[in-house]
ROVO-852584 format. One record per residue (C-alpha): x, y, z. Coordinates in pm, whole numbers, plus 32768, in hexadecimal, padded with zeros to 4 digits. Layout:
XYZ...
//
This chain:
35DE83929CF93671837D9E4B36CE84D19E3B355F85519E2B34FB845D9F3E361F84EAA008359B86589FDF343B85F7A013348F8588A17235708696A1C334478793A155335086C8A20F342A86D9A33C34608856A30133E9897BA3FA33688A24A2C2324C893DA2BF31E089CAA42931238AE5A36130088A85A3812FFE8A67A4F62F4C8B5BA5CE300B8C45A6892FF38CD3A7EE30238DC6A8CB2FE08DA2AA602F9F8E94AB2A2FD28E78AC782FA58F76AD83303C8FABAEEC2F6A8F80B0142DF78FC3AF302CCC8F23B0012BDD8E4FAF0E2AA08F2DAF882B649057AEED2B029081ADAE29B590ECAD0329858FBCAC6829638F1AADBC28839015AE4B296890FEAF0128549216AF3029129374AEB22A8192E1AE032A7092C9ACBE2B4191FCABEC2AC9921BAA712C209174A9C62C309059AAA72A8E9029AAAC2A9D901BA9212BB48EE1A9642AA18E1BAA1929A68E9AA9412A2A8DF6A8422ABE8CC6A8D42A6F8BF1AA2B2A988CA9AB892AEE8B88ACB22A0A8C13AE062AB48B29AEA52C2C8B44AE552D3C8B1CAF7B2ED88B2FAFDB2F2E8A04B05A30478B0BB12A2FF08C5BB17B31228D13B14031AE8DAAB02533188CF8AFED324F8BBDB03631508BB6AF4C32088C72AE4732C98B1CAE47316A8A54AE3F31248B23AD1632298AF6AC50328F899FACB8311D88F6AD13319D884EAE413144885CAF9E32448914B08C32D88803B0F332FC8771AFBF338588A8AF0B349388DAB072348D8A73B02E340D8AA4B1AF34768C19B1AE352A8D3FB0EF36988CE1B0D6366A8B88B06D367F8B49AF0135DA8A00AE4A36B788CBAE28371788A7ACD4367E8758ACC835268801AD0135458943AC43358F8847AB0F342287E2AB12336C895AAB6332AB89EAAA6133878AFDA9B834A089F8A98E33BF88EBA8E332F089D8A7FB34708A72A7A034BE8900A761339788D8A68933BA8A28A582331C8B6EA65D33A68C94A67933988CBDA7E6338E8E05A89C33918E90AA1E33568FDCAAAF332C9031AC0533618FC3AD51340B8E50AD4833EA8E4FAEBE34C98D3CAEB1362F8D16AF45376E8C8AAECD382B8D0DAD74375C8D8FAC5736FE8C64AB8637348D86AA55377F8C74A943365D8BBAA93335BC8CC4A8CC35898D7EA79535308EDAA85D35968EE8A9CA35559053AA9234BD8F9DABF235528FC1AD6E35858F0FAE7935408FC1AF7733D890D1AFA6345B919CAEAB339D9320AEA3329C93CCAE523330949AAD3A342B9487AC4435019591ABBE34D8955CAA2035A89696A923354A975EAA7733E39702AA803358968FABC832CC957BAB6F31AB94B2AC7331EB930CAC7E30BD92C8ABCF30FE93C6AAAB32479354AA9F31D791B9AA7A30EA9240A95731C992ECA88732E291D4A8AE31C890D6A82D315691AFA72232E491D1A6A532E59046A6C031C19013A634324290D4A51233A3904EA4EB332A8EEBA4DC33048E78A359319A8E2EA30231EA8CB9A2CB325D8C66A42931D78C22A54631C98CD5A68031C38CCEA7E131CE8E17A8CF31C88E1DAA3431698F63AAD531BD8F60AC5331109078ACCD319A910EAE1C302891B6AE662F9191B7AF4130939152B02B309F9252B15A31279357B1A7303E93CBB08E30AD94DEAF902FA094F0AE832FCA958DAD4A2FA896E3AD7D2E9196D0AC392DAD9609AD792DF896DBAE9D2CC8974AAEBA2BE19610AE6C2B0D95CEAF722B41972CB04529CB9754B0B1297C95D4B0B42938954BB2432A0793EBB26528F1930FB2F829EC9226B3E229DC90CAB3EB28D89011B50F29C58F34B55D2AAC908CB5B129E890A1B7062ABB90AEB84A2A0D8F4AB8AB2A968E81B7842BDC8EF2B7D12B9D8EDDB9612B398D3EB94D2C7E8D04B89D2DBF8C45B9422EE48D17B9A82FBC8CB8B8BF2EE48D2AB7812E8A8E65B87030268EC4B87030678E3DB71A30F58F3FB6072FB48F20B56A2F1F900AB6DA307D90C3B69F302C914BB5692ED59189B5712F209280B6DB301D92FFB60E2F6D933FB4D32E3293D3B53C2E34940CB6A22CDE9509B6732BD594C1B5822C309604B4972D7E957EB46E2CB9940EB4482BF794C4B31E2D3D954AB2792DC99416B2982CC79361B1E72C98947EB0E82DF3947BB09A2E0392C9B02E2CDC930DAF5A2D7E9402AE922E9F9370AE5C2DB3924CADC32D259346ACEE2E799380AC572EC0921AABFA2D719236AB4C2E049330AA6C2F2D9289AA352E749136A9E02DA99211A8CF2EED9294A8522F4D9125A8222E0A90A6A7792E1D91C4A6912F4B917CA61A2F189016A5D62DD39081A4EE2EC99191A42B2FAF908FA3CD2EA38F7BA3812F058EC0A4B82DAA8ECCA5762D168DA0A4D82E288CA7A5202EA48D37A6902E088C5DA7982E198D7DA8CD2E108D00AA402E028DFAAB622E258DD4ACC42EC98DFDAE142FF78D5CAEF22F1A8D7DB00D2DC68E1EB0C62DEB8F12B1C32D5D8F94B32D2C8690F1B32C2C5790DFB4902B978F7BB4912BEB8F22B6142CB7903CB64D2DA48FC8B5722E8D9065B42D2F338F97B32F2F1F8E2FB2CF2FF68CF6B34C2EE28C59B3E82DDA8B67B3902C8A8C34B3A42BD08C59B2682C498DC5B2532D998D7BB2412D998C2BB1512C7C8CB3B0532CF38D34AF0C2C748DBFADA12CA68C9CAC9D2C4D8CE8AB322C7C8C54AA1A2C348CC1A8D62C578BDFA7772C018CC0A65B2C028B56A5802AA98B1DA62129518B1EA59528B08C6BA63C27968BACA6C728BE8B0DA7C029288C84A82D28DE8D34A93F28948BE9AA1728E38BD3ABAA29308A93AC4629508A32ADA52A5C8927AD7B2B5B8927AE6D2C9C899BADC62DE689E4AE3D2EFB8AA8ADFC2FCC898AAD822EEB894DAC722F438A68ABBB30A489C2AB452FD7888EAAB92ECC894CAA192FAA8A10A93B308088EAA9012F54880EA8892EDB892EA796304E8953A6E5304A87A3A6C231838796A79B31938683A899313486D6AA1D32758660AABE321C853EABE4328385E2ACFF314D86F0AC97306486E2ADAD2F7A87D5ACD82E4B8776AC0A2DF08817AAAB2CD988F8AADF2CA488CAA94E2B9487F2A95B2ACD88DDAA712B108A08A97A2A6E8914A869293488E3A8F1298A8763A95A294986CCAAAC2A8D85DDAB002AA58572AC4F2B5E8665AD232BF6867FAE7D2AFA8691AF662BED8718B0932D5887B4B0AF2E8887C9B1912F15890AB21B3031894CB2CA311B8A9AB342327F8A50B3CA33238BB7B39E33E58C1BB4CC33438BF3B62333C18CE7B6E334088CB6B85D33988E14B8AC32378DFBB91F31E28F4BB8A932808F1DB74232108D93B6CA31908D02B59D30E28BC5B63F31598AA1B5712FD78A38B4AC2F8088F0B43A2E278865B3DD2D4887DDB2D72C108851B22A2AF687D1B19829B08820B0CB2908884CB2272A108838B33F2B7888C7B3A92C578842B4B92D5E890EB5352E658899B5F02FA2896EB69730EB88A5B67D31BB8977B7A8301D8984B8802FC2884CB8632EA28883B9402DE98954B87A2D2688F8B7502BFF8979B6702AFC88C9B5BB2A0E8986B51728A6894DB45628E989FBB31E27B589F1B2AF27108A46B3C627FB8B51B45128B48BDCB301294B8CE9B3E629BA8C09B4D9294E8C62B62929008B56B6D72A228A30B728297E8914B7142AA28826B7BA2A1B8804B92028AE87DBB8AB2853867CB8C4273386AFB78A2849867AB6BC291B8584B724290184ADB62A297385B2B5182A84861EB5DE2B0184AAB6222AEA847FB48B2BA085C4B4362CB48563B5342CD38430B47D2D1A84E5B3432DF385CAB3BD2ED384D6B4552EC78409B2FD2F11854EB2233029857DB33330C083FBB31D30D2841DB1B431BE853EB18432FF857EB1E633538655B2FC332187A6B33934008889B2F6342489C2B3F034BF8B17B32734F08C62B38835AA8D4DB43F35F08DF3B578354A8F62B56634FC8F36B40933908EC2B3CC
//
């Protein structure tokens, strides 16, 4: 008799039983705005693969980085901590093994998946190659194409057909996650050469906000920042502004494919209807919005990403929903750990977006802390200003560690595109006295900053 209840618990206890847990895969893209896609009303992109996604599962219009950068938030992702709480401030450094215990491929390995990662880590430090059961991701930007048998072979394509291979290999009874880290569409672009010519006779309407005045009004130091540098150097005229722009939203168009290459294969191997699919960014990104290129900052451009989920285990009439929660990039790592039934590790600062993607209505954060520490540069004509601030349903402060005397408040909901600095107007005083306060008490309760980043190398 005490043999059988032996065995019972050692099957109970067994990954085998993890069957019948949904799987994932997460796709996250490099640098993708949230307005760019044509389930979010970009006016001429179109993004079928990734549309069907939110079609049939819940798309976030309000979904954020809580860092824009990519090393940075690829560690928010994966970990759902804060930057300061995750201490990866730049390339080179690696996690601490204390918190790369509790990150989400290491606890859903822990727990029975099969867990997978392709594509740009973006991380630095050694390979953490054994905790996982596929490992073909970089450190560094990686390239645009791969050399496969002598194929030439675009980033995107190449993602798709390493999913579809794992997809494949992985026995029908386990469970499965798969991380696709797409490097599109990080610049400098190189589109598949199947996209080349999307878009050739389309006219790139630039943003208002791109007028000489919005960037005119600004301090010196965001005037000289790398964010100015680029954008001079990346489309100094406004034909080589309309290439530019042309050339991101094709490379979008190619993760599309590769996302339906994906989503095909999981319905050829009877893996649809158990996958739970989440897609999104590391960060937003500048199109000329006050002159600027890139992210790193804290305007909406640059901290606004896509955030879909999808849970094919859903009643239909629960599909296709938006929601206008405020949700973060750390709450990716929670939300996938809360659909497998593995515990969210404490030091999570993440929520579960499962019960938004259900149709419920928990109370949810009503305002967020962000923060960017990579290397400040003491080059005035080559900075990343250090960026600090909080947001709220209706308000943003912005504060400038290294230019203290500048700050921002903004009326979101009066001035979405944020023109006008409210700070000095004495209207709202009393919302920028209570936003200050909150700040300063998101600030007292974390640990320090941590500055990353080096010389030359941004």
């Amino acid at each position: 008799m005490r043999y059988f209840v032996t065995l019972a618990v050692v099957l109970l206890a067994s990954p085998v039983f993890a069957a019948d847990k949904p799987s994932f895969v997460l796709f996250v893209t490099d640098d993708q705005r949230a307005d760019c896609l044509s389930c979010s009303g970009h006016p001429f992109l179109k993004t079928p693969n990734i549309d069907s996604i939110a079609s049939n599962g819940t798309r976030f219009t309000n979904g954020f980085v809580t860092t824009s950068i990519c090393c940075i938030s690829r560690a928010s992702i994966i970990s759902g901590r804060l930057a300061r709480n995750h201490k990866v401030p730049d390339f080179s450094t690696a996690f601490t093994k204390e918190v790369f215990a509790t990150t989400l491929p290491v606890q859903l390995k822990q727990a029975g998946y099969r867990v997978g990662i392709v594509g740009k880590w973006g991380i630095g430090g050694p390979p953490p190659k054994e905790h996982f059961d596929l490992w073909d991701a970089w450190g560094g930007q990686g390239e645009f194409f791969h050399t496969v048998e002598g194929e030439k072979v675009h980033n995107s394509e190449y993602l798709a057909r390493r999913a579809v291979k794992f997809i494949v290999d992985t026995p029908a009874d386990t469970p499965f996650c798969l991380i696709l880290l797409y490097k599109s569409p990080h610049e400098p672009y190189e589109p598949d050469p199947r996209d080349a010519e999307l878009f050739k006779d389309t006219k790139i309407v630039p943003p208002k906000t791109a007028d000489a005045k919005f960037h005119d009004q600004l301090p010196d130091f965001l005037k000289t920042s790398l964010n100015r540098v680029r954008a001079v150097r990346d489309f100094p005229t406004p034909d080589k502004y309309q290439e530019f722009v042309k050339q991101y939203l094709r490379c979008i168009a190619g993760v599309d494919r590769s996302v339906g290459i994906v989503t095909k294969a999981l319905a050829d191997k009877k893996r649809a209807d158990n996958t739970v699919l989440i897609y999104t960014s590391d960060n937003g990104f500048f199109l000329g919005e006050r002159g600027f290129n890139h992210k790193w900052l804290m305007y909406e451009e640059s901290i606004r990403v896509p955030l879909i989920v999808a849970d094919p285990r859903l009643p239909k009439t629960q599909r296709g929903a938006a929601r206008n929660e405020m949700v973060l990039n750390i709450d990716i790592a929670p939300t996938i750990l809360s659909y497998a039934d593995v515990a969210i590790p404490k030091e999570v600062d993440g929520l579960s977006l499962k019960p938004l993607v259900a149709g419920e209505k928990p109370d949810w954060r009503t305002h967020f802390f962000y923060e960017h520490h990579y290397f400040h540069s003491k080059d005035p004509n080559n900075t990343i200003p250090r960026t600090e601030g909080v947001r709220t349903e209706r308000w943003k402060y912005t504060v400038y560690p290294d230019n203290p005397e500048y700050t921002e408040l903004f009326d979101l909901k009066n001035d979405p595109l944020e023109e006008h600095n409210l700070v000095l107007n004495a209207k709202h005083k009393d919302a920028l006295t209570e936003i200050k306060a909150l700040y300063a008490k998101e600030v007292n309760r974390l640990p320090p900053a941590i500055p990353g980043g080096t010389p030359g190398k941004k």
